[in-house]
C-alpha positions in Angstrom: 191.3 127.0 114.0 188.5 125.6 112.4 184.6 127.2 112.1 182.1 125.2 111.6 179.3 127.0 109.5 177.0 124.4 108.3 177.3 120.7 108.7 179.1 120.6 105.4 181.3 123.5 105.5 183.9 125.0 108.2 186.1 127.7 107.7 189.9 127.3 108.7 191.5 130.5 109.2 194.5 132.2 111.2 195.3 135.7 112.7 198.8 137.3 112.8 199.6 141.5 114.2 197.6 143.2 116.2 195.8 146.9 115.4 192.7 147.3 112.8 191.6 144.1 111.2 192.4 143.3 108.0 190.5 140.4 106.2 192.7 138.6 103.3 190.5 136.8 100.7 192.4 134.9 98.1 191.1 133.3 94.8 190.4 130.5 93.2 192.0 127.3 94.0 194.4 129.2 96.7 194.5 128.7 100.2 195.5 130.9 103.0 199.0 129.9 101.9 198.4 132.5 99.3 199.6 135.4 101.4 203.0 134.3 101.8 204.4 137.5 100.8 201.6 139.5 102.8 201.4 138.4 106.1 204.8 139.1 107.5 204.6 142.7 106.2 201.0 143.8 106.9 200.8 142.1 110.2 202.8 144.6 111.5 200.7 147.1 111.0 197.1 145.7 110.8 195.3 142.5 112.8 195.3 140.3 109.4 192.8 137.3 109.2 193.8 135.0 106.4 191.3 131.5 105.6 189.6 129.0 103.9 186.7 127.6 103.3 186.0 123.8 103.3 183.1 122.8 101.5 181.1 120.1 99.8 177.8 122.3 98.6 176.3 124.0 95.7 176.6 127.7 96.0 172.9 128.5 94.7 173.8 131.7 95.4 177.1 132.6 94.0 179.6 135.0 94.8 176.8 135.9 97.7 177.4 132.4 99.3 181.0 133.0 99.8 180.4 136.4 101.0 178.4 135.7 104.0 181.2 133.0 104.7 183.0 136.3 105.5 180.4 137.2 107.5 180.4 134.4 109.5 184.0 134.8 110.3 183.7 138.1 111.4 181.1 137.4 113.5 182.7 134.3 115.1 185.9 137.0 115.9 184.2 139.8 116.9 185.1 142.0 114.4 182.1 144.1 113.8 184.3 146.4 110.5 187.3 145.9 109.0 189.6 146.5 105.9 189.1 143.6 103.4 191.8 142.9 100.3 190.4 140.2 97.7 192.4 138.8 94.9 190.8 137.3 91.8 187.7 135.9 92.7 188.4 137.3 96.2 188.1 140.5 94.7 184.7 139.5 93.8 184.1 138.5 97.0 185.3 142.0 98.7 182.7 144.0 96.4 180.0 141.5 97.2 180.8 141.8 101.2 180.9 145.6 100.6 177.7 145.9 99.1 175.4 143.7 101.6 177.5 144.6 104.4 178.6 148.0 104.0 179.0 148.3 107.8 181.2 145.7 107.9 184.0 147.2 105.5 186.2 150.1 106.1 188.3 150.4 103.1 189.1 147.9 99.8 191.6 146.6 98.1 191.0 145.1 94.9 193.5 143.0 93.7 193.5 141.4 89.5 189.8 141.5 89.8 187.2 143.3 88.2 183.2 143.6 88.5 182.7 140.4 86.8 179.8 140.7 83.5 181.5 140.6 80.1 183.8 143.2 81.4 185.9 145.7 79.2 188.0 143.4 77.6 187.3 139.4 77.7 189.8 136.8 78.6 191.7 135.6 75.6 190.9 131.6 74.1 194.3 130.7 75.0 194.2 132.3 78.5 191.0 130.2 78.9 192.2 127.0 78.1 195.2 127.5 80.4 192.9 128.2 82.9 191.4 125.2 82.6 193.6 122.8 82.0 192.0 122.3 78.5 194.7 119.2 76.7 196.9 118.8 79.9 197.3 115.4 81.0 197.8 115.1 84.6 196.9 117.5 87.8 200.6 118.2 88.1 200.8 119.7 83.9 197.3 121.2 84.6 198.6 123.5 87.7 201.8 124.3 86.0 200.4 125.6 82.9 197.9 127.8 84.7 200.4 129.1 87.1 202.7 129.8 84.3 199.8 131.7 82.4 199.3 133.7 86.0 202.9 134.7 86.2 205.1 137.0 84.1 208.3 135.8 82.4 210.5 137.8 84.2 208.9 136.6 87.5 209.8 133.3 86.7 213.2 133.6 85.3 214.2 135.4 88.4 212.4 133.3 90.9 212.4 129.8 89.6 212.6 128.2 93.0 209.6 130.1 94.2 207.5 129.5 91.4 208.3 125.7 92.3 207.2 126.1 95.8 204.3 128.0 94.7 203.7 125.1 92.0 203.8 122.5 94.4 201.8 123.7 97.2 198.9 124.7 94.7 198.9 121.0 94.5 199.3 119.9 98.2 196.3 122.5 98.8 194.0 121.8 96.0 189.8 122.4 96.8 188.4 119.0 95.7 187.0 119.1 92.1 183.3 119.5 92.9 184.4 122.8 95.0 187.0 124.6 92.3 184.0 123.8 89.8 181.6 125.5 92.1 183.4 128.4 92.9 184.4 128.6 89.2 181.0 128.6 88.0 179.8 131.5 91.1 182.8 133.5 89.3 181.7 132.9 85.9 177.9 134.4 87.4 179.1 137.0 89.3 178.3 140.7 87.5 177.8 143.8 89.4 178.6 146.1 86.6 175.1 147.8 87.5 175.6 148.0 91.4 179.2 149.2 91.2 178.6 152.3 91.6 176.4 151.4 94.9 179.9 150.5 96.7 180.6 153.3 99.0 184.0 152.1 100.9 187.2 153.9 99.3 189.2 150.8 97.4 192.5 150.5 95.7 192.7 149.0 92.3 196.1 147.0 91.7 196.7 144.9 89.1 199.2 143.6 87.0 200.4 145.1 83.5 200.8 141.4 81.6 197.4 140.1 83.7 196.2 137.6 81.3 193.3 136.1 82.5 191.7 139.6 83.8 193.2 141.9 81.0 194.2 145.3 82.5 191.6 147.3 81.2 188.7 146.1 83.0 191.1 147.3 86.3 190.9 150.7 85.1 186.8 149.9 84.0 186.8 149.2 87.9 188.5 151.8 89.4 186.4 154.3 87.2 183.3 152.9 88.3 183.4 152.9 91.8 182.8 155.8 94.1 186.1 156.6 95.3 188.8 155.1 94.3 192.6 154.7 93.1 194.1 152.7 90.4 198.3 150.8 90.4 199.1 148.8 87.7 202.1 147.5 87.9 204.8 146.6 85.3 206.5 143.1 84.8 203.6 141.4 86.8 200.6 139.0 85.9 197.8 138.3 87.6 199.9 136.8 90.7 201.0 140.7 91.1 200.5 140.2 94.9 203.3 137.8 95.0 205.4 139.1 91.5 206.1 142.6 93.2 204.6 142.1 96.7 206.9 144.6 98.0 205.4 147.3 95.5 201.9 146.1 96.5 202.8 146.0 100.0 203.8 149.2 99.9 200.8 150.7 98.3 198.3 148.5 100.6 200.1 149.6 103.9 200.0 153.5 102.4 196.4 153.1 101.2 195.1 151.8 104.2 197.1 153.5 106.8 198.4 156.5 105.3 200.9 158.9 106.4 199.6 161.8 109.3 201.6 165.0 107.9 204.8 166.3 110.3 204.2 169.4 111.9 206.0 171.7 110.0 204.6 169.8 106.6 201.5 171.7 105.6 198.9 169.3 104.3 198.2 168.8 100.9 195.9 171.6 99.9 192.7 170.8 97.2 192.6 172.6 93.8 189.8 174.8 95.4 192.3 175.7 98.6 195.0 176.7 96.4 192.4 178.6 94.3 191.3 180.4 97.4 195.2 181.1 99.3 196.2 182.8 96.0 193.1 184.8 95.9 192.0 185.9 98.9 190.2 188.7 99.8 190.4 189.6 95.7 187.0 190.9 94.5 185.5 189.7 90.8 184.3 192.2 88.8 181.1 191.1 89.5 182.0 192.8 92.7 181.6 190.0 94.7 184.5 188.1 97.4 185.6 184.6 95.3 184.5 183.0 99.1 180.5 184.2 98.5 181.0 182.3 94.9 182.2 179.1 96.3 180.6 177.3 99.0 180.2 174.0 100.6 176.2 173.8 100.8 176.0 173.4 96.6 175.1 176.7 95.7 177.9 177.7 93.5 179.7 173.9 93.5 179.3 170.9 91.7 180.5 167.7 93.6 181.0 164.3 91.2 182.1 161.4 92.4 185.9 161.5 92.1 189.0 162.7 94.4 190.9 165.6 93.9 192.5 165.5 90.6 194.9 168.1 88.4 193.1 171.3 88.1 192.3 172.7 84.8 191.1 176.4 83.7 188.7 176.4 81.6 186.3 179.5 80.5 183.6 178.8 82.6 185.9 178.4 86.0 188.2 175.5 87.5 187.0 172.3 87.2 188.8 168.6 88.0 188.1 165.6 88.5 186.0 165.9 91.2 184.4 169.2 91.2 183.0 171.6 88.8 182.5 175.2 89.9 179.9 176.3 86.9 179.3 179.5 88.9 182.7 181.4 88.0 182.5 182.8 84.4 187.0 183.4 83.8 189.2 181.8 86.7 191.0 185.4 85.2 188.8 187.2 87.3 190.1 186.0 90.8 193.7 185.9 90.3 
């Protein structure tokens, strides 16, 4: 069902499930058909809105531009928040939509995407010309060599009729020249290395291991960066990991975003500090003072960064992870 924005673009797009939304934003040159492997799973579980644009205009600004696209589709279905998943330039998309509409996005998922700038690692020469088609002769050798630079080997050795399909309807759904150019050139723009940190919705990081044309490492550049959130990368994949092991990604998207409420006879997974505290209570320090009057939630003896629970380590000046630093304990000896 078509949305007519401007007199020059309209958005396409189509809703499967029913529950919390879940907006799908694919990259450059794919259509909604994109989500093959998504839909079917995550609709059972979430209202998923997949989409695309149609458009003949010059994005003055950017990434932004396509951003309040989303914006107008959200508006047009009445969703006033959702969960948003971007791939690839989608994932540029996501961060953008999460930053000037924070109160439109419940949680992210970040898919072979990073936040743009020169990044950790560049793209390689090669990568780049497969990209763009640099020496290929025809649309068809164009799309083949840049699907075959997005894919893995072993994804194509074992799927070699999917790849075909995916092949041939990258073709049949191609954006019109002036359009890839245009959202090509918004990606090439698009760096919110600074503002990263300003991104306050939890996100999951996935990418794939053999990623070519956004090496791994500016994933895990990503992933430390924002606020909150986790990092997959996944072996045997490239930087169509949402289609190469879309059951693992699935998996983690679904768990992620809806995660598992604890049986009643499951305890729930205790913090470092929790586990600190059960094993010590009521044990005085020799400071004479209750470990609970050292600890508290107001600041006064805690440090809170930015990250979530991690491993705990001991350390002479008390516990500190990955998220917290208690400064105010001199020997984690002298609770327990």
């Amino acid at each position: 069902m078509p949305v007519a924005i401007t007199e020059r673009t309209s958005i396409d797009y189509d809703e499967a499930g029913q529950g919390f939304p879940l907006v799908l934003i694919g990259g450059l040159g794919f259509g909604r058909w994109g989500w093959f492997r998504q839909v079917p799973a995550l609709s059972r579980h979430f209202r998923v809105v997949t989409f695309d644009v149609k458009r003949e205009r010059v994005l003055r600004d950017g990434v932004e531009d396509l951003a309040s696209d989303v914006v107008a589709l959200m508006d047009h279905l009445k969703i006033k928040k959702a969960h948003v998943l971007g791939a690839s330039l989608g994932g540029f998309v996501a961060q953008e939509l999460a930053l000037l509409r924070p109160d439109l996005v419940e949680k992210l998922v970040l898919v072979s995407t990073s936040y743009g700038g020169r990044g950790r690692e560049a793209m390689s020469a090669s990568a780049l010309a497969d990209m763009l088609g640099w020496g290929s002769f025809s649309p068809e050798s164009t799309v083949r060599r840049g699907l075959e630079t997005a894919t893995s080997e072993k994804y194509r050795a074992e799927h070699p009729g999917e790849f075909e399909e995916i092949v041939h309807s990258r073709l049949a759904d191609s954006p019109s020249q002036s359009a890839y150019y245009e959202q090509m050139q918004a990606g090439a723009r698009f760096d919110i290395s600074g503002d990263v940190e300003s991104i306050t919705a939890p996100a999951l990081v996935v990418h794939g291991a053999e990623d070519r044309y956004v090496p791994p490492a500016n994933a895990a550049a990503l992933a430390e960066s924002l606020l909150d959130a986790k990092l997959r990368v996944l072996d045997e994949a490239g930087h169509l990991v949402f289609i190469e092991r879309f059951a693992d990604v699935n998996r983690e998207v679904v768990n992620f975003l809806k995660p598992r409420k604890p049986r009643r006879h499951e305890p729930a997974e205790k913090s470092p500090v929790e586990e600190l505290l059960a094993g010590c209570a009521g044990v005085v320090s020799r400071t004479g003072k209750r470990l609970s009057s050292l600890i508290r939630p107001d600041g006064g003896g805690t440090r809170f960064a930015r990250r979530e629970w991690g491993a705990a380590r001991f350390g002479s000046r008390g516990v500190s992870t990955d998220s917290f630093s208690i400064l105010s304990l001199p020997r984690a000896t002298d609770f327990c």
